[in-house]
C-alpha positions as CSV (number, residue, x, y, z in Angstrom):
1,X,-21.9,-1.3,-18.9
2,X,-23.0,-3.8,-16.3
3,X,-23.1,-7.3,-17.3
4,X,-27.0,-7.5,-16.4
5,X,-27.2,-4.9,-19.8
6,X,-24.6,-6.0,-21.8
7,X,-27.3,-7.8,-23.9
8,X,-29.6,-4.6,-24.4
9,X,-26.2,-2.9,-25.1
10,X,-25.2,-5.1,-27.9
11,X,-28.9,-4.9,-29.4
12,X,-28.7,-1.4,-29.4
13,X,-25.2,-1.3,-31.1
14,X,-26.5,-3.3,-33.9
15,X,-30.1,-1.6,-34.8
16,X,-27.7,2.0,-34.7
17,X,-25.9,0.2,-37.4
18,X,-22.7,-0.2,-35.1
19,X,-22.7,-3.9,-34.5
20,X,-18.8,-3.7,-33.8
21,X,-19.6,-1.1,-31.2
22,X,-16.9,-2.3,-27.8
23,X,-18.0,-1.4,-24.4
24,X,-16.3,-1.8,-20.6
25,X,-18.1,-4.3,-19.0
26,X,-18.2,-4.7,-15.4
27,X,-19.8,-6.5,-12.2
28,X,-23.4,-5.9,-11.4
29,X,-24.6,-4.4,-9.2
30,X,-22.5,-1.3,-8.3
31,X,-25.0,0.2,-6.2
32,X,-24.1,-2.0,-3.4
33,X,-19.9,-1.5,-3.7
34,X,-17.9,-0.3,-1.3
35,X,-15.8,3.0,-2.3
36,X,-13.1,0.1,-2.8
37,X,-15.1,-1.7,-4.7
38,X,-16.1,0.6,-6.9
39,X,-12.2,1.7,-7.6
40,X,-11.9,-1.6,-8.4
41,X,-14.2,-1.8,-10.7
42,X,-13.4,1.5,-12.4
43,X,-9.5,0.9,-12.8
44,X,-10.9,-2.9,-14.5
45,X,-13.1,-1.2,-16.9
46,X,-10.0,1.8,-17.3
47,X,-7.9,-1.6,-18.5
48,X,-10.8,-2.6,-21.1
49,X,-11.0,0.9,-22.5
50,X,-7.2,0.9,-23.2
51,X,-7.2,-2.3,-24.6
52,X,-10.0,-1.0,-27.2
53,X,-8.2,1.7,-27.9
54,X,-4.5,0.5,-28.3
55,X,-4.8,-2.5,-30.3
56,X,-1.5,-4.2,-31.1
């Protein structure tokens, strides 16, 4: 999720009775990246999912 819709994200979470709900958030916008830019970006939010799923 871009940071621009995190809020509309978190909204959405909560009225689908998921208010816990964890997303990757990243930069916005990505239309404008480079191809570097965007692997950036992808191996960040790669990071966040792992953390969300492997807790310690």
């Amino acid at each position: 999720m871009t940071e621009r819709f995190v809020s509309a994200a978190e909204l959405m979470s909560r009225v689908l009775g998921m208010p816990d709900y964890s997303f990757a958030k990243i930069g916005h916008p990505v239309s404008s990246a480079t191809d570097a830019g965007l692997e950036a970006v992808a191996r960040m939010a790669i990071e966040q999912g792992k953390a969300m799923l492997v807790k310690a």
